[in-house]
mmCIF file of the N, C-alpha and C atoms, coordinates in Angstrom:
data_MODEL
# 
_entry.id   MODEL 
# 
loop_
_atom_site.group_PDB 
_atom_site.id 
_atom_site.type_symbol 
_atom_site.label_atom_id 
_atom_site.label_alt_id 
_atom_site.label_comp_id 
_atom_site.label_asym_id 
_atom_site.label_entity_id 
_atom_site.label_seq_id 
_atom_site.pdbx_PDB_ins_code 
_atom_site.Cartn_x 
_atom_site.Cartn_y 
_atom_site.Cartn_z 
_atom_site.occupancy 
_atom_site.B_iso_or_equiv 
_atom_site.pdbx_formal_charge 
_atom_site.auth_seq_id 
_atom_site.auth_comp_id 
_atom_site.auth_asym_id 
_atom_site.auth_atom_id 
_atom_site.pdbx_PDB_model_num 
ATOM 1   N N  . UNK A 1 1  ? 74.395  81.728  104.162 1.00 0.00 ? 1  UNK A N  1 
ATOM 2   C CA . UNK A 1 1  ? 74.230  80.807  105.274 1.00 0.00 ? 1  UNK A CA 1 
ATOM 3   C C  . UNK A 1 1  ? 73.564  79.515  104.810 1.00 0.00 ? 1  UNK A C  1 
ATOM 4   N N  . UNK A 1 2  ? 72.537  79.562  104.068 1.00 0.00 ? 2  UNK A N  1 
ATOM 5   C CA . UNK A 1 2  ? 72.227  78.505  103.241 1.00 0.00 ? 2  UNK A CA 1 
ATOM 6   C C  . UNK A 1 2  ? 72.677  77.791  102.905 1.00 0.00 ? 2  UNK A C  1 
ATOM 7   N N  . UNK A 1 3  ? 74.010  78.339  101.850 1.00 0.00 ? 3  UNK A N  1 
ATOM 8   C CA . UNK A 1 3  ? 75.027  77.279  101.516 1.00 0.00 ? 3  UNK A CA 1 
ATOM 9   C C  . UNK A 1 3  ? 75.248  76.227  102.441 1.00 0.00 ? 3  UNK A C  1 
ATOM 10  N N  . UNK A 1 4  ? 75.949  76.422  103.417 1.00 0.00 ? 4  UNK A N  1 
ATOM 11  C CA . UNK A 1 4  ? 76.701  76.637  104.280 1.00 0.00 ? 4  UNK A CA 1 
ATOM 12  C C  . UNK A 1 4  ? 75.707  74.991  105.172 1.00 0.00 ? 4  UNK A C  1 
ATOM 13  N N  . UNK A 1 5  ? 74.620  75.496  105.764 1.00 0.00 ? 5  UNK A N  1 
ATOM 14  C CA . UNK A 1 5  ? 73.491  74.598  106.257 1.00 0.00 ? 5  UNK A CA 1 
ATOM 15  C C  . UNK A 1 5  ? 72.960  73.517  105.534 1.00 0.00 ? 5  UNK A C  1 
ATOM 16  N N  . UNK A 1 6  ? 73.149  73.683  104.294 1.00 0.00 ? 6  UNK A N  1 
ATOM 17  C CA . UNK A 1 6  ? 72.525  72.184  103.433 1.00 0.00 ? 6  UNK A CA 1 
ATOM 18  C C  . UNK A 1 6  ? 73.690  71.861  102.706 1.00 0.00 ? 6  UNK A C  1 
ATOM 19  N N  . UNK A 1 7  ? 74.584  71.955  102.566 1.00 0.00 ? 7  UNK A N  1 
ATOM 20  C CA . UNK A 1 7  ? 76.291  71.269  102.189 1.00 0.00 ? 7  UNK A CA 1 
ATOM 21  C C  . UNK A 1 7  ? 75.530  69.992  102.591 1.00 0.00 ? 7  UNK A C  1 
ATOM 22  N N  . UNK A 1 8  ? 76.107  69.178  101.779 1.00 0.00 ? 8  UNK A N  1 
ATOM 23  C CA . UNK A 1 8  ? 76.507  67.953  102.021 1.00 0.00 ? 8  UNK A CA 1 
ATOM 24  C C  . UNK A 1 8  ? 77.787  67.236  101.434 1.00 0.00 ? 8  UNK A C  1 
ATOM 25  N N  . UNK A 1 9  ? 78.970  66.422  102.043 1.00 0.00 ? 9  UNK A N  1 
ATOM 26  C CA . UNK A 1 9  ? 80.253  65.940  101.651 1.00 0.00 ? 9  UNK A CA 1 
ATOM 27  C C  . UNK A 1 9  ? 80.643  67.325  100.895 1.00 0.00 ? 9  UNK A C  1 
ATOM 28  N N  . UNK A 1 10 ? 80.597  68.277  102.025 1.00 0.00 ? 10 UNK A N  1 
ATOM 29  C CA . UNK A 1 10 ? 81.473  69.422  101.273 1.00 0.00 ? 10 UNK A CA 1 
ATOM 30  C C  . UNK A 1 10 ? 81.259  70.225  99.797  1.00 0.00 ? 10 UNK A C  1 
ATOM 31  N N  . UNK A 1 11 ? 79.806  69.272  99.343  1.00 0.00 ? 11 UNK A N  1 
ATOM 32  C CA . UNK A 1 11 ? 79.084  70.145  98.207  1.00 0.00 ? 11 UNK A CA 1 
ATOM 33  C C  . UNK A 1 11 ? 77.952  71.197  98.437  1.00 0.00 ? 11 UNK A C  1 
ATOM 34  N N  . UNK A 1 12 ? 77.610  71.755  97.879  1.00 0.00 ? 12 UNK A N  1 
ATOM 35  C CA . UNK A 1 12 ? 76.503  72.920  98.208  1.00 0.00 ? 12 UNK A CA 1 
ATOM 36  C C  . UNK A 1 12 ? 75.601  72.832  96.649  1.00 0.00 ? 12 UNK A C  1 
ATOM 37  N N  . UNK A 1 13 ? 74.187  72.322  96.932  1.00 0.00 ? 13 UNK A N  1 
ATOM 38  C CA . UNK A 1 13 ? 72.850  72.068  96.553  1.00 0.00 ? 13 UNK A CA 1 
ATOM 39  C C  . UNK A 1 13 ? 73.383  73.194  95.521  1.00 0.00 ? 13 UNK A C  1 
ATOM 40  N N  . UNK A 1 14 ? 73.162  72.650  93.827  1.00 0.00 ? 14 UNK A N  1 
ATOM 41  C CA . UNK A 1 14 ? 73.294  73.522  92.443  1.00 0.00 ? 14 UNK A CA 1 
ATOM 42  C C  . UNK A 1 14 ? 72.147  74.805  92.544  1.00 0.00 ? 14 UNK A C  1 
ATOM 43  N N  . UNK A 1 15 ? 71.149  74.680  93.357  1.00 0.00 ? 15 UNK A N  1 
ATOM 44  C CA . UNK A 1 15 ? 70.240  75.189  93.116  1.00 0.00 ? 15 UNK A CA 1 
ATOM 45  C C  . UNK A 1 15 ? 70.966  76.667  94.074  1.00 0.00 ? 15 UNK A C  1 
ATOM 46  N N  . UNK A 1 16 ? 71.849  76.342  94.389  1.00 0.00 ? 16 UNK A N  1 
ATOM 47  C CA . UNK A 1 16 ? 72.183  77.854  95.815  1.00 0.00 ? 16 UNK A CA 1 
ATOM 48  C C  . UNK A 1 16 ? 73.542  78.304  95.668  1.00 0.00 ? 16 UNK A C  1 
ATOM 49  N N  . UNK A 1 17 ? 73.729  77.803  94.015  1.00 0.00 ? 17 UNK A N  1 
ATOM 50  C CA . UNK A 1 17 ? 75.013  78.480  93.655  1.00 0.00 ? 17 UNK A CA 1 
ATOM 51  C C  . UNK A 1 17 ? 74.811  79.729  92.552  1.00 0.00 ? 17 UNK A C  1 
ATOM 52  N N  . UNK A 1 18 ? 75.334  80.999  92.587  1.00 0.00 ? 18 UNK A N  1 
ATOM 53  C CA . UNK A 1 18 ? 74.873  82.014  92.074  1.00 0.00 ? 18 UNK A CA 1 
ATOM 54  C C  . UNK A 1 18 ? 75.514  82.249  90.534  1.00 0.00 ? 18 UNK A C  1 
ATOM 55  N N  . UNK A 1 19 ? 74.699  82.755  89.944  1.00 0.00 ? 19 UNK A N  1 
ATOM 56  C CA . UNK A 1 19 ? 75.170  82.788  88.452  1.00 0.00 ? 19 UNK A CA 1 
ATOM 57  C C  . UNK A 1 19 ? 75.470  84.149  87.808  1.00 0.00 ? 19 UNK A C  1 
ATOM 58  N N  . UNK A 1 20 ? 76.652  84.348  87.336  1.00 0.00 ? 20 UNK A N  1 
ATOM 59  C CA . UNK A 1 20 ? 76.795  85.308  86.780  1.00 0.00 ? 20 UNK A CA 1 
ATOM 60  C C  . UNK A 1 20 ? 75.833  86.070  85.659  1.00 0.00 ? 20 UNK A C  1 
ATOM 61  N N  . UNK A 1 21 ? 75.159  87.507  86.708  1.00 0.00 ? 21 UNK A N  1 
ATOM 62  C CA . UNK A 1 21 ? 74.150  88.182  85.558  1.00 0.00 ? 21 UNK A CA 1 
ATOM 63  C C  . UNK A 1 21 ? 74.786  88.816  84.072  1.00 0.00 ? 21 UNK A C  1 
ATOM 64  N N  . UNK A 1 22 ? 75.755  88.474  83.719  1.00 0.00 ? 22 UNK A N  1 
ATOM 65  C CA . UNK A 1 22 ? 76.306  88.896  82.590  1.00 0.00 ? 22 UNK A CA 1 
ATOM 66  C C  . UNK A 1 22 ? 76.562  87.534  81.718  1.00 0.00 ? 22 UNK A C  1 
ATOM 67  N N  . UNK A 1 23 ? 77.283  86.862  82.000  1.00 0.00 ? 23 UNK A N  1 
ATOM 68  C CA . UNK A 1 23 ? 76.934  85.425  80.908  1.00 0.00 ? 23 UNK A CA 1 
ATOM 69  C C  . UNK A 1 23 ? 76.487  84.363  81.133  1.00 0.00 ? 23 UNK A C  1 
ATOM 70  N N  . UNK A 1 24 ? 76.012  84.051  82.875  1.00 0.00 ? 24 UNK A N  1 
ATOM 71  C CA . UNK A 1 24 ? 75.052  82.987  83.243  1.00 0.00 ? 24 UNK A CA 1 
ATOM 72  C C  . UNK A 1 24 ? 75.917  81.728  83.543  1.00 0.00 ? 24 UNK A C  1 
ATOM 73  N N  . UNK A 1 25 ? 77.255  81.879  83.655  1.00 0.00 ? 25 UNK A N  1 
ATOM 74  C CA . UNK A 1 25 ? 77.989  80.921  84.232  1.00 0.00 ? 25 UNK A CA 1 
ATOM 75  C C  . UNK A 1 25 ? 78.032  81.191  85.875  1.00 0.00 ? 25 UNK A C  1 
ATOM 76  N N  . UNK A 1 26 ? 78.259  79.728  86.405  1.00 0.00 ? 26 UNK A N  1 
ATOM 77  C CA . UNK A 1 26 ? 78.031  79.652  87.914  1.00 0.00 ? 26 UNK A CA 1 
ATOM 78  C C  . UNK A 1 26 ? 79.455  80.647  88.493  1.00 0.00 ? 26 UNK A C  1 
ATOM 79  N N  . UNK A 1 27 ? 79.164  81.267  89.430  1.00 0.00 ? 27 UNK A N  1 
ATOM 80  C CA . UNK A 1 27 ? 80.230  82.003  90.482  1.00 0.00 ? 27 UNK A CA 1 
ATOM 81  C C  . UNK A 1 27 ? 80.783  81.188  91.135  1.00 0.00 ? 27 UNK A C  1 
ATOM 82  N N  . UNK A 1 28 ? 82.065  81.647  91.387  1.00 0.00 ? 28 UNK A N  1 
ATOM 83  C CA . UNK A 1 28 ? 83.214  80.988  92.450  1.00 0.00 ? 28 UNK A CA 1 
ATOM 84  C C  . UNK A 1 28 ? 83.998  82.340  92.636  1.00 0.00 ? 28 UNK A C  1 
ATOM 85  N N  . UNK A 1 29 ? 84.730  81.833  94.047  1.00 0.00 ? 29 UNK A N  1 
ATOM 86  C CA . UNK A 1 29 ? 85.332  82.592  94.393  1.00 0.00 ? 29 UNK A CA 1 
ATOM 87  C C  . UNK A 1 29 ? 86.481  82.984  94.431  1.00 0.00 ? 29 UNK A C  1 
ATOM 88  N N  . UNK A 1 30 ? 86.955  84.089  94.559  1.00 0.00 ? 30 UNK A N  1 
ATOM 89  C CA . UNK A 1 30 ? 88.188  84.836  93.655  1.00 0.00 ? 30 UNK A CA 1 
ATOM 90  C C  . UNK A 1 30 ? 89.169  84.409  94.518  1.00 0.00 ? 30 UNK A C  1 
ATOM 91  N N  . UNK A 1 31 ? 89.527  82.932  94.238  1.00 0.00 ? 31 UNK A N  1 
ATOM 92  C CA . UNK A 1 31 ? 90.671  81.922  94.549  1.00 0.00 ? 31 UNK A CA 1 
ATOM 93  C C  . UNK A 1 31 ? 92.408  82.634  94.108  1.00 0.00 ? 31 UNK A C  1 
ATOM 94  N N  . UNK A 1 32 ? 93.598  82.152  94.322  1.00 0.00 ? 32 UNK A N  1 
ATOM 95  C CA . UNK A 1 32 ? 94.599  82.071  93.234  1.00 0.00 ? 32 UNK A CA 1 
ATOM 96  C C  . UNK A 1 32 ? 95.249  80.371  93.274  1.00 0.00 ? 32 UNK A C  1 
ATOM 97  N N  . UNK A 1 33 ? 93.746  80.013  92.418  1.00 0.00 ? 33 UNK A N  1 
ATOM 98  C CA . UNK A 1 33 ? 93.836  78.862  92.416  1.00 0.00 ? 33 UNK A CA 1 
ATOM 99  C C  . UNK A 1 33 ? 93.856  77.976  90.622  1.00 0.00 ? 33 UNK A C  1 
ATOM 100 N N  . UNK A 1 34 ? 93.590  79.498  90.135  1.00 0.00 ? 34 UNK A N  1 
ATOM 101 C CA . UNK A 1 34 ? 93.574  78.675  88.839  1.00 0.00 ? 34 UNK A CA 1 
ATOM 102 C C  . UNK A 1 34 ? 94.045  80.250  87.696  1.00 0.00 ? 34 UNK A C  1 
ATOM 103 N N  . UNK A 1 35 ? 93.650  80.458  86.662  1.00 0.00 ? 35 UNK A N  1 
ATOM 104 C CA . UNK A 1 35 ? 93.479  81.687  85.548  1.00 0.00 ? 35 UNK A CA 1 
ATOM 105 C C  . UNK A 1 35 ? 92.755  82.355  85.762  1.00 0.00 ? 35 UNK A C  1 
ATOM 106 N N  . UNK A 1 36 ? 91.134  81.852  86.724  1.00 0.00 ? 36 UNK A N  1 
ATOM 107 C CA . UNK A 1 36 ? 90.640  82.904  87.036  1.00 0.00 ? 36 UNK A CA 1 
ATOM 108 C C  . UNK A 1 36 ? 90.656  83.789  87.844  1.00 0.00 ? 36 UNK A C  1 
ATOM 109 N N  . UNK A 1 37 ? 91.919  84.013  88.613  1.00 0.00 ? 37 UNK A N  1 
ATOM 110 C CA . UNK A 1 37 ? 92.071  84.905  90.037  1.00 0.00 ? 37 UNK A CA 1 
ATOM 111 C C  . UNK A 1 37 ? 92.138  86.257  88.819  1.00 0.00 ? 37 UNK A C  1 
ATOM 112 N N  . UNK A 1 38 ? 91.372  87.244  89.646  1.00 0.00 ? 38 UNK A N  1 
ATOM 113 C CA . UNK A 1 38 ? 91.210  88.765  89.734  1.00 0.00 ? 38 UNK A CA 1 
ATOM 114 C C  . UNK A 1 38 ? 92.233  89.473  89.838  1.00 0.00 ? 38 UNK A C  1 
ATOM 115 N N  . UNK A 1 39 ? 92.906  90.170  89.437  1.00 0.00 ? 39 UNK A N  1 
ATOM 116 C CA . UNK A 1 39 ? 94.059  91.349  90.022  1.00 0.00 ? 39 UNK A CA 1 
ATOM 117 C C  . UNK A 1 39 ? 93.510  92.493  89.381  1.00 0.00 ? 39 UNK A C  1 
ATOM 118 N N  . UNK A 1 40 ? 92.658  93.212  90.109  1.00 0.00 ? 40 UNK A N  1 
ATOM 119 C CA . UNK A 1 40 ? 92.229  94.212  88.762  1.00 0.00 ? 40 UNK A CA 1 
ATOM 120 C C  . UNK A 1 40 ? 92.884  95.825  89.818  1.00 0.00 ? 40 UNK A C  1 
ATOM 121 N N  . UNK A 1 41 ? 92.435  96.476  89.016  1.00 0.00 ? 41 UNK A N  1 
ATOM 122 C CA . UNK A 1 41 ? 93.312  97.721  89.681  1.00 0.00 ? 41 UNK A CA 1 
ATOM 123 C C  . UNK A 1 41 ? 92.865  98.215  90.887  1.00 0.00 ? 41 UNK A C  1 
ATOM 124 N N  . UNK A 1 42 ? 91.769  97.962  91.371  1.00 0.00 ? 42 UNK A N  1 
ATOM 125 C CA . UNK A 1 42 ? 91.663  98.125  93.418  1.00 0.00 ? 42 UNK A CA 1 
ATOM 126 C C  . UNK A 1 42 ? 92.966  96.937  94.030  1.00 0.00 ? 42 UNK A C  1 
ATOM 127 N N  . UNK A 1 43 ? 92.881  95.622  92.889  1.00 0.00 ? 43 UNK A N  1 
ATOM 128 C CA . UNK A 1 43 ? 94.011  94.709  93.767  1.00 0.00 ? 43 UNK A CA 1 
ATOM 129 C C  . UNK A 1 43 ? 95.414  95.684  93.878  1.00 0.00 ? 43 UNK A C  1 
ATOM 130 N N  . UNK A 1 44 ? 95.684  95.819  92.170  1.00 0.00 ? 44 UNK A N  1 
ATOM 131 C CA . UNK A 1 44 ? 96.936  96.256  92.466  1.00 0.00 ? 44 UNK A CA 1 
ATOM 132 C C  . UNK A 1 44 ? 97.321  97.487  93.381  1.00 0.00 ? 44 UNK A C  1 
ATOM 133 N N  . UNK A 1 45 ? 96.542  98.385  93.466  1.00 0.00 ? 45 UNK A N  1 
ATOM 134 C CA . UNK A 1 45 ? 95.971  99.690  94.064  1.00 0.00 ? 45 UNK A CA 1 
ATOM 135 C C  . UNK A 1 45 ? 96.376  99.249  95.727  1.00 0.00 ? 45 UNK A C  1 
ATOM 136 N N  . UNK A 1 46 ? 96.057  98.139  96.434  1.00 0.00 ? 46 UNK A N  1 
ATOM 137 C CA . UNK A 1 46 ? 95.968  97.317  97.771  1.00 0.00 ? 46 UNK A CA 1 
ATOM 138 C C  . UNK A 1 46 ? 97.552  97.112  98.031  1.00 0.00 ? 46 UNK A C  1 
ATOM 139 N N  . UNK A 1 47 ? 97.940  96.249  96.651  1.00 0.00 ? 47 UNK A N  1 
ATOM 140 C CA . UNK A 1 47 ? 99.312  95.631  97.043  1.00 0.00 ? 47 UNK A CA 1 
ATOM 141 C C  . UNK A 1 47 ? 100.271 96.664  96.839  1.00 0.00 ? 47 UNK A C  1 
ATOM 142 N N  . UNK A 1 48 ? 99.899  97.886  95.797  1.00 0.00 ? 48 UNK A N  1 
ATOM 143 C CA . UNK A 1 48 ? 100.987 98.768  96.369  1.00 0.00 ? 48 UNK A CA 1 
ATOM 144 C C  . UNK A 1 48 ? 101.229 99.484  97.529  1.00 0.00 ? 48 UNK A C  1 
ATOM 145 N N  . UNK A 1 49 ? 99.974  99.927  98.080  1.00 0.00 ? 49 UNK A N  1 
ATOM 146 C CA . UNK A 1 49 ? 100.058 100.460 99.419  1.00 0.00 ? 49 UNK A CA 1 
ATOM 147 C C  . UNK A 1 49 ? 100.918 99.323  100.363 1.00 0.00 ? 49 UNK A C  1 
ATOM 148 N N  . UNK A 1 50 ? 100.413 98.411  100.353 1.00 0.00 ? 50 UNK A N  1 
ATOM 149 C CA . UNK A 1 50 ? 101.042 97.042  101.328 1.00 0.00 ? 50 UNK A CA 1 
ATOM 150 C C  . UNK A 1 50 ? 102.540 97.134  101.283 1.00 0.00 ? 50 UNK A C  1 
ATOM 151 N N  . UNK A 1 51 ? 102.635 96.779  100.033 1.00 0.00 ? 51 UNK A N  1 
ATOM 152 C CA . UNK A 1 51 ? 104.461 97.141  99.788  1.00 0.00 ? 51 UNK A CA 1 
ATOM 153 C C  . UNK A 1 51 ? 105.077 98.687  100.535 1.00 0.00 ? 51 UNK A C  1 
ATOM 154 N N  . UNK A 1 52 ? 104.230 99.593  100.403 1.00 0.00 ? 52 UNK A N  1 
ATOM 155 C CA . UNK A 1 52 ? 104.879 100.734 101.262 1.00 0.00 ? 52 UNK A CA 1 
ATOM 156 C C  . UNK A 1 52 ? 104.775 100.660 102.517 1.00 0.00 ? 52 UNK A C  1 
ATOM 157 N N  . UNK A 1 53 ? 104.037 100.277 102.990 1.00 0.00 ? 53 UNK A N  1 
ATOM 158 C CA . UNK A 1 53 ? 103.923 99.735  104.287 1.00 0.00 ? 53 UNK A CA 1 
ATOM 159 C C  . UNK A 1 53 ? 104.915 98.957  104.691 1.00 0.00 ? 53 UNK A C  1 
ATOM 160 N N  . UNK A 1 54 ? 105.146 97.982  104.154 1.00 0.00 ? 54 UNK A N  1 
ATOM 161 C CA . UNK A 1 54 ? 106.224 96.974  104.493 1.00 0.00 ? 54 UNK A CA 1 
ATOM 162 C C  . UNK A 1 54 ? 107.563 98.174  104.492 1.00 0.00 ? 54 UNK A C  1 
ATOM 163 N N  . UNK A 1 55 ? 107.608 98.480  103.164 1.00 0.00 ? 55 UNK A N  1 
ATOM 164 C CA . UNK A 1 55 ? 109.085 99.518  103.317 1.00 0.00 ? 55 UNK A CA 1 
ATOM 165 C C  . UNK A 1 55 ? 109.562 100.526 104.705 1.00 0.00 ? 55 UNK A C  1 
ATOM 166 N N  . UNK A 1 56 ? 108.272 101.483 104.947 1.00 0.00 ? 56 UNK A N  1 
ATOM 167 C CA . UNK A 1 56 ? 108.056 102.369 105.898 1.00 0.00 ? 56 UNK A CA 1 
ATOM 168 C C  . UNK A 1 56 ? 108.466 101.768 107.010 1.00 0.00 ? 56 UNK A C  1 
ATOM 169 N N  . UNK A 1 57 ? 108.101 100.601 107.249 1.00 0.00 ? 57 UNK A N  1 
ATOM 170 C CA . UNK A 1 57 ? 108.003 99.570  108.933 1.00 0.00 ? 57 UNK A CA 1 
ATOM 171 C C  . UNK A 1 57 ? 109.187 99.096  108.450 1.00 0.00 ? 57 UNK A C  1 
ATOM 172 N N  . UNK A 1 58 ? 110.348 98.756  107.813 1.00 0.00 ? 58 UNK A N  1 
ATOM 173 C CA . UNK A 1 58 ? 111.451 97.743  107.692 1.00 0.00 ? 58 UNK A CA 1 
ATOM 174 C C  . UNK A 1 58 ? 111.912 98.308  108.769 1.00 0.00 ? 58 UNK A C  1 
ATOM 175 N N  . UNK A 1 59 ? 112.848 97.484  109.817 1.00 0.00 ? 59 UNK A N  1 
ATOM 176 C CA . UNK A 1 59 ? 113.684 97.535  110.694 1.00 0.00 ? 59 UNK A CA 1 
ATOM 177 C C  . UNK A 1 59 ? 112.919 98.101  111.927 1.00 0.00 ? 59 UNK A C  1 
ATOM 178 N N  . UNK A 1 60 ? 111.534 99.021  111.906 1.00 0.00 ? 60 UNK A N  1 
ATOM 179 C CA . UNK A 1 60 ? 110.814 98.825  113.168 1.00 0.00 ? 60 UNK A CA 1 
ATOM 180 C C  . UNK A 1 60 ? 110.269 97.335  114.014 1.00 0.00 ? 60 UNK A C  1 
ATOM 181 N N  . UNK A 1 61 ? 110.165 97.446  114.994 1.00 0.00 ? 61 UNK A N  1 
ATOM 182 C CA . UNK A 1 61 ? 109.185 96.447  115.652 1.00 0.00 ? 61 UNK A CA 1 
ATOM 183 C C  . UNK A 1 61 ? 107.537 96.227  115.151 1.00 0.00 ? 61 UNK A C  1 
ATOM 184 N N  . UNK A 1 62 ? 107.217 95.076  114.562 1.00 0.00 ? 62 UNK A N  1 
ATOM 185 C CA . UNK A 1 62 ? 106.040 95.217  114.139 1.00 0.00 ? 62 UNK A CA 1 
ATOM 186 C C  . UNK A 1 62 ? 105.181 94.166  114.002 1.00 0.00 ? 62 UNK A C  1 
ATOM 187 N N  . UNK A 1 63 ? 104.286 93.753  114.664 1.00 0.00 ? 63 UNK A N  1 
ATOM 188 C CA . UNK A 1 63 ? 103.412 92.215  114.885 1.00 0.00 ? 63 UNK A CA 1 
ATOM 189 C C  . UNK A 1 63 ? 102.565 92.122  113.657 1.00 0.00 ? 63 UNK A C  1 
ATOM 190 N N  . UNK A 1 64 ? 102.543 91.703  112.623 1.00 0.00 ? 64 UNK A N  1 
ATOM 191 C CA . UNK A 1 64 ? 102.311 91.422  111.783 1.00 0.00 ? 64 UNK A CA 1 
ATOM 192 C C  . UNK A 1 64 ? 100.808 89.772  112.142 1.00 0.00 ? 64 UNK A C  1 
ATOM 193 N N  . UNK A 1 65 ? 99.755  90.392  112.197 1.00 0.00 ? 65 UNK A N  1 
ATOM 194 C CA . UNK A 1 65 ? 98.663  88.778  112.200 1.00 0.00 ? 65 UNK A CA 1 
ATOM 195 C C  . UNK A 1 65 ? 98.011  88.633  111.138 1.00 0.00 ? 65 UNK A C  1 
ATOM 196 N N  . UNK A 1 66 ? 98.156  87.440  110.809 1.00 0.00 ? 66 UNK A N  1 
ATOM 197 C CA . UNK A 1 66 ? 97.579  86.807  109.388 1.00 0.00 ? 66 UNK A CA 1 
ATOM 198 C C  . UNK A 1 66 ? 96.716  86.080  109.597 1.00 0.00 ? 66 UNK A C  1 
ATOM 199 N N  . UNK A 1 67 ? 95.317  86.583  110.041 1.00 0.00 ? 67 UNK A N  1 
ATOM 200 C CA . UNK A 1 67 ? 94.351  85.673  110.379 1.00 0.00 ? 67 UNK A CA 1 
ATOM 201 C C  . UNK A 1 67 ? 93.647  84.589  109.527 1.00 0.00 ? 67 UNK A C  1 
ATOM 202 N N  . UNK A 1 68 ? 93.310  83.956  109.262 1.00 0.00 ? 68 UNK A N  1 
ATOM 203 C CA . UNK A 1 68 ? 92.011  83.322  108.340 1.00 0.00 ? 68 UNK A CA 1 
ATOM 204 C C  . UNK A 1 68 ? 92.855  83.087  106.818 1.00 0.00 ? 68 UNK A C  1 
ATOM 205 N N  . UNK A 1 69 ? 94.621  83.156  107.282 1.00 0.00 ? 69 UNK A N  1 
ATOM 206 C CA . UNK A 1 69 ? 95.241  82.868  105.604 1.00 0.00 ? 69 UNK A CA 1 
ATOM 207 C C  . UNK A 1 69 ? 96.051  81.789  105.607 1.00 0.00 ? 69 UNK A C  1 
ATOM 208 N N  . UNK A 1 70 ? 95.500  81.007  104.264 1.00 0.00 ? 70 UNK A N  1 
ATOM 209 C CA . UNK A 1 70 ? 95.933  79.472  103.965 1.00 0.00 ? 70 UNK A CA 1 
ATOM 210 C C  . UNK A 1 70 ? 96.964  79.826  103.888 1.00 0.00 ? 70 UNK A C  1 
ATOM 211 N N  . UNK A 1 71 ? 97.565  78.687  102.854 1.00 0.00 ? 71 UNK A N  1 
ATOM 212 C CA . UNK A 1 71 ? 98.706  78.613  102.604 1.00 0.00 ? 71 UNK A CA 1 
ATOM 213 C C  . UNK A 1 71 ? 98.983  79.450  101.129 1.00 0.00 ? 71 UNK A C  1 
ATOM 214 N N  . UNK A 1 72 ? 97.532  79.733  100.304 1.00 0.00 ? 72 UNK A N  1 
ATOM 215 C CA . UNK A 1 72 ? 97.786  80.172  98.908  1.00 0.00 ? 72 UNK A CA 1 
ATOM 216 C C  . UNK A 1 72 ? 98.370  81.575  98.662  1.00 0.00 ? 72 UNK A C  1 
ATOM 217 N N  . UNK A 1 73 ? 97.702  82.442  99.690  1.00 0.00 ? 73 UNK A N  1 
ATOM 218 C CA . UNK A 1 73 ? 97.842  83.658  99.666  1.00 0.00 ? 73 UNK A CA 1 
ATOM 219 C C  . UNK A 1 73 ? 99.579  84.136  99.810  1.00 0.00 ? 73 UNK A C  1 
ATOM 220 N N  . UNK A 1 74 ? 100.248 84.980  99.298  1.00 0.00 ? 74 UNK A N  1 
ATOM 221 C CA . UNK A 1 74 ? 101.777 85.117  99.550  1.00 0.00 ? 74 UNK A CA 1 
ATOM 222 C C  . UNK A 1 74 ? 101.692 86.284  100.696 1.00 0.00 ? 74 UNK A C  1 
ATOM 223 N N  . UNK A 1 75 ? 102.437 85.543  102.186 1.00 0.00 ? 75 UNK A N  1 
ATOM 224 C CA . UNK A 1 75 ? 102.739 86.132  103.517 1.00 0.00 ? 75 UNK A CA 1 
ATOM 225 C C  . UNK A 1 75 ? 103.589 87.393  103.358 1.00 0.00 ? 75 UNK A C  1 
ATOM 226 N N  . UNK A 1 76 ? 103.009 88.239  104.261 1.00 0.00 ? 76 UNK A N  1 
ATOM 227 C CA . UNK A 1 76 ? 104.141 89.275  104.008 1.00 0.00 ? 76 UNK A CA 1 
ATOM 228 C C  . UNK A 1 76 ? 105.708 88.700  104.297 1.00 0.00 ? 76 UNK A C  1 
ATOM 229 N N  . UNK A 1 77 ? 106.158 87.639  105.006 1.00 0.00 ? 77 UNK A N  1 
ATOM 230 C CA . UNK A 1 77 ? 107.647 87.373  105.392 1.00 0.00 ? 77 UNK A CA 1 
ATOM 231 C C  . UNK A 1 77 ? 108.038 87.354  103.642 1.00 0.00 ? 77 UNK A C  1 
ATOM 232 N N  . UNK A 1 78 ? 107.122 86.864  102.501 1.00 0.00 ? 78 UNK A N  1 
ATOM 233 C CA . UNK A 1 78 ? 107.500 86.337  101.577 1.00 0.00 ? 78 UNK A CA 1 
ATOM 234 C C  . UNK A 1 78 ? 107.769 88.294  100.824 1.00 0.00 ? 78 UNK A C  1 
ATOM 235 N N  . UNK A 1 79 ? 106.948 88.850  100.791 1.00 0.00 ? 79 UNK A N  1 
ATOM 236 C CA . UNK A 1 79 ? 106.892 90.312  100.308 1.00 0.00 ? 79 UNK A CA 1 
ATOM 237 C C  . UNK A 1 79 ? 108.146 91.249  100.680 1.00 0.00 ? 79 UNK A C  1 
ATOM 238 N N  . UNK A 1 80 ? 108.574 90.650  101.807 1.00 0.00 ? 80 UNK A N  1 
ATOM 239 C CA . UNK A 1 80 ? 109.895 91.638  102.499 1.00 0.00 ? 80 UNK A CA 1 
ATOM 240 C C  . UNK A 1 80 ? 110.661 91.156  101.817 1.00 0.00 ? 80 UNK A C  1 
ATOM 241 N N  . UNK A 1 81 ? 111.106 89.636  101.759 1.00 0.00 ? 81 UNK A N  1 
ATOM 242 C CA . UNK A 1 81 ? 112.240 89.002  101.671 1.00 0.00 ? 81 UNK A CA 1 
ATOM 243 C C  . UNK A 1 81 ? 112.396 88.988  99.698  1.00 0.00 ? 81 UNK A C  1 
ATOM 244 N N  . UNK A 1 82 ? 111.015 89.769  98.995  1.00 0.00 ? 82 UNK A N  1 
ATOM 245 C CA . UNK A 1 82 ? 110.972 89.569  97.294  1.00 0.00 ? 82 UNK A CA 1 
ATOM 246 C C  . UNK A 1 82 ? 111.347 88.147  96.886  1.00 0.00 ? 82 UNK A C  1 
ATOM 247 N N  . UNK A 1 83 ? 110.036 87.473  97.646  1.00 0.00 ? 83 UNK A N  1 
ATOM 248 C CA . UNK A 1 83 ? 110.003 86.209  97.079  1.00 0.00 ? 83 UNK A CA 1 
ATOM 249 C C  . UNK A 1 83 ? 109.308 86.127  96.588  1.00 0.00 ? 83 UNK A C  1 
# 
């Protein structure tokens, strides 16, 4: 929340950015925005279930809400269609 309250022009005070206890470089977050996005095996573990899901539901009725997702993340319309 800190962050968040003393931002200024969309920066956040160096002093309230957290540092990795293993080599002491600053944290960011697990974007797929660059080389450092994460896929480690809980991800892949996630997206296979998802994919069965999608399979199981093909051709049912099914409301699908994508709350709180940009544009980076790939939509399930994109997962059905194997884009």
């Amino acid at each position: 929340m800190r962050m968040v309250e003393e931002q200024e022009n969309m920066r956040v005070p160096e002093e309230l950015v957290p540092y990795c206890p293993a080599c002491g470089e600053p944290m960011s977050m697990n974007l797929r925005c660059d080389d450092t996005f994460v896929e480690d095996g809980s991800w892949h573990e996630t997206s296979l279930r998802y994919a069965e899901f999608i399979r199981r539901t093909s051709g049912k009725k099914v409301l699908f809400l994508e709350l709180g997702v940009g544009m980076t993340p790939p939509s399930s319309s994109s997962i059905r269609s194997g884009e």
